[in-house]
C-alpha positions as CSV (number, residue, x, y, z in Angstrom):
1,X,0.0,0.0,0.0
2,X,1.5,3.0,-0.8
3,X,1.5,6.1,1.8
4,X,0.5,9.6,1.5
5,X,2.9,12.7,3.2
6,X,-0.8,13.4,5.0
7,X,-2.2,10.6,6.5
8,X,-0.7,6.7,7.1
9,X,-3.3,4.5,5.8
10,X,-3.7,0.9,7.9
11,X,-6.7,-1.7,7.7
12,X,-8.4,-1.5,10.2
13,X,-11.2,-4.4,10.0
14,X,-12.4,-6.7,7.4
15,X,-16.2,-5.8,7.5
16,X,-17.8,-4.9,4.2
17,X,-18.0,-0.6,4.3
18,X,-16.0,-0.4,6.9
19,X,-12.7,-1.0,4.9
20,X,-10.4,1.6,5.3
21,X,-9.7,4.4,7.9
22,X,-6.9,6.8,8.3
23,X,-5.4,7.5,11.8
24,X,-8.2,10.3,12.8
25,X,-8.4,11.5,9.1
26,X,-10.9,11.3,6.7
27,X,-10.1,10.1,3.6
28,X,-10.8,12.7,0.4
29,X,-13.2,10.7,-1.5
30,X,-15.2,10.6,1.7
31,X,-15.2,14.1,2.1
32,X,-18.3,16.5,0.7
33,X,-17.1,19.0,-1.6
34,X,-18.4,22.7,-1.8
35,X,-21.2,21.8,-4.0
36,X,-22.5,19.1,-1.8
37,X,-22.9,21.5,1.2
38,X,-24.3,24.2,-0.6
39,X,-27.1,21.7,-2.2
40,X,-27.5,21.1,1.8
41,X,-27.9,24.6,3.3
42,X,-30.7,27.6,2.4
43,X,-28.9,30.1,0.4
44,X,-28.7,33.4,2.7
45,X,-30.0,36.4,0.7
46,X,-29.6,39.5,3.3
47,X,-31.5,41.5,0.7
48,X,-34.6,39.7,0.9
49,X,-34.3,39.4,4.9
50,X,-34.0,43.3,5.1
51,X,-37.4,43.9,2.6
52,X,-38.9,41.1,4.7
53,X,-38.3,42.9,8.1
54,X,-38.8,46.3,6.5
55,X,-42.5,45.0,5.5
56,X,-42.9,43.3,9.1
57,X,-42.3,47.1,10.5
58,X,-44.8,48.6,8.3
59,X,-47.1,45.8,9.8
60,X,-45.9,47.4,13.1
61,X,-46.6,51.0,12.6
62,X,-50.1,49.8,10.8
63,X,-50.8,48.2,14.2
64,X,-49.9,51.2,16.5
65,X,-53.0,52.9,18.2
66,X,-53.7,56.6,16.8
67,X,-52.4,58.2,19.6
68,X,-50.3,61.7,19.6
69,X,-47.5,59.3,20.9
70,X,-48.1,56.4,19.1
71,X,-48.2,58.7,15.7
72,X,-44.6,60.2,16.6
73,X,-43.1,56.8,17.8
74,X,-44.5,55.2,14.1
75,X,-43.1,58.1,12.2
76,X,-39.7,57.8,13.9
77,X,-39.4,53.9,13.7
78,X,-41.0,53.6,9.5
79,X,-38.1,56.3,9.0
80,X,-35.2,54.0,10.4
81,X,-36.4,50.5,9.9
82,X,-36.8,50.9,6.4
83,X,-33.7,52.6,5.9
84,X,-31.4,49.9,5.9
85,X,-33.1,47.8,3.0
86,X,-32.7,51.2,0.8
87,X,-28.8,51.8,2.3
88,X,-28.1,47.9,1.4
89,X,-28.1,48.8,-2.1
90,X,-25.9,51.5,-1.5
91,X,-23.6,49.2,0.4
92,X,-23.8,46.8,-3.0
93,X,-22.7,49.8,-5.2
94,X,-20.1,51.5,-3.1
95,X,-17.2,53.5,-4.9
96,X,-14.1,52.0,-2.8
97,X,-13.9,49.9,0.5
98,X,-13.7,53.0,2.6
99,X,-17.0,54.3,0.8
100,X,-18.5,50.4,1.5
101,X,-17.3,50.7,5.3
102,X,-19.6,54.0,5.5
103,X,-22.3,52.6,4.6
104,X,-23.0,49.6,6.4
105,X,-21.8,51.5,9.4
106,X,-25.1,53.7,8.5
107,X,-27.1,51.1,7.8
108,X,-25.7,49.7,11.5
109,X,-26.7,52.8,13.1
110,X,-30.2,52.8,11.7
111,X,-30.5,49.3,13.2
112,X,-29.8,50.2,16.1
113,X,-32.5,53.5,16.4
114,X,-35.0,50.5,15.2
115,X,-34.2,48.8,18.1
116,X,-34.0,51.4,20.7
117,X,-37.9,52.1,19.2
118,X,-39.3,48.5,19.0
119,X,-38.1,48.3,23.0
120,X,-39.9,51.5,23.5
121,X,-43.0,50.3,21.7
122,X,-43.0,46.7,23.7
123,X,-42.2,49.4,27.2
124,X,-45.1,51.3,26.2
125,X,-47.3,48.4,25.4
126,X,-48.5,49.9,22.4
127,X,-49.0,46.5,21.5
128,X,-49.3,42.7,22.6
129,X,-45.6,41.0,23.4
130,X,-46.3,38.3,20.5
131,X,-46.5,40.8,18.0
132,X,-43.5,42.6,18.8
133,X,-41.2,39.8,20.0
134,X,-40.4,38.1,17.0
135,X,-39.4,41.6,14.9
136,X,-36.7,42.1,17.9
137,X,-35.4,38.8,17.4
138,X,-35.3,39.7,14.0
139,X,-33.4,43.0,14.4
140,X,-30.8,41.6,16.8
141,X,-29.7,39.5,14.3
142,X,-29.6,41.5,12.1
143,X,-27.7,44.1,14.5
144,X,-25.0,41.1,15.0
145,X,-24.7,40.5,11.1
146,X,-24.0,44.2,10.1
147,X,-21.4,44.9,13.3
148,X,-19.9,41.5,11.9
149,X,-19.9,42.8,8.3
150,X,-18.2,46.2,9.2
151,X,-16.0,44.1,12.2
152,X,-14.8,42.2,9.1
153,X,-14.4,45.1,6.3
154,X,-12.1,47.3,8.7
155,X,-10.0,44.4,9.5
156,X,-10.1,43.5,5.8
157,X,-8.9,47.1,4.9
158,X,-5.6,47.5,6.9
């Protein structure tokens, strides 16, 4: 049997399918390639997940009581939460990296107002919790994704 610089190949048992193993390697043929795994996982389209949380917020604001308050916090929050679906197509366009790190840190901040106004909104009990919760799931990954993204881009630029 001839040997490989990686891995030191040995018989292990005589079973049928259980002919070979490597010494706590797997073997290449048995490993998936790139388009196995992507047949296995959902493709991630951060587009679509910002226009679907940009429609869940006009949902929101529809829901809100008319109310002096109600009216200012709806304005303020359909400003902001819809922002960053508009700004993500800005990030897709940008001019250099330094003109792509500006924008997702404003599509970042605008995340961030949303959330500071869906807790206000749940504080306020403008509406029921099960209504609300599942949009600030929703923006708190999404927070996490865009501070990753511009994490990533600055360390990317030096």
């Amino acid at each position: 049997m001839k040997k490989t610089p990686n891995v030191e190949w040995r018989r292990v048992r005589e079973e049928p399918g259980d002919e070979y193993r490597s010494n706590g390697k797997t073997p290449n043929a048995q490993r998936s390639t790139l388009n196995v795994q992507r047949q296995k996982q959902t493709p991630f389209d951060l587009e679509d997940r910002l226009l679907e949380f940009s429609a869940s917020i006009i949902e929101i604001v529809d829901a809100l009581p008319n109310s002096r308050a109600a009216n200012h916090i709806a304005a303020q929050l359909l400003r902001c939460a819809t922002s960053p679906y508009g700004h993500h197509g800005e990030v897709e366009a940008a001019e250099s990296r330094r003109d792509f790190i500006h924008k997702l840190r404003v599509c970042l901040k605008e995340l961030k107002e949303t959330r500071r106004w869906l807790r206000l909104i749940r504080r306020a009990t403008f509406l029921a919790e099960p209504q609300i919760s599942p949009v600030l799931l929703e923006i708190e990954q999404l927070v996490k994704i865009f501070f990753t993204s511009v994490r990533t881009a600055e360390k990317n630029a030096e």
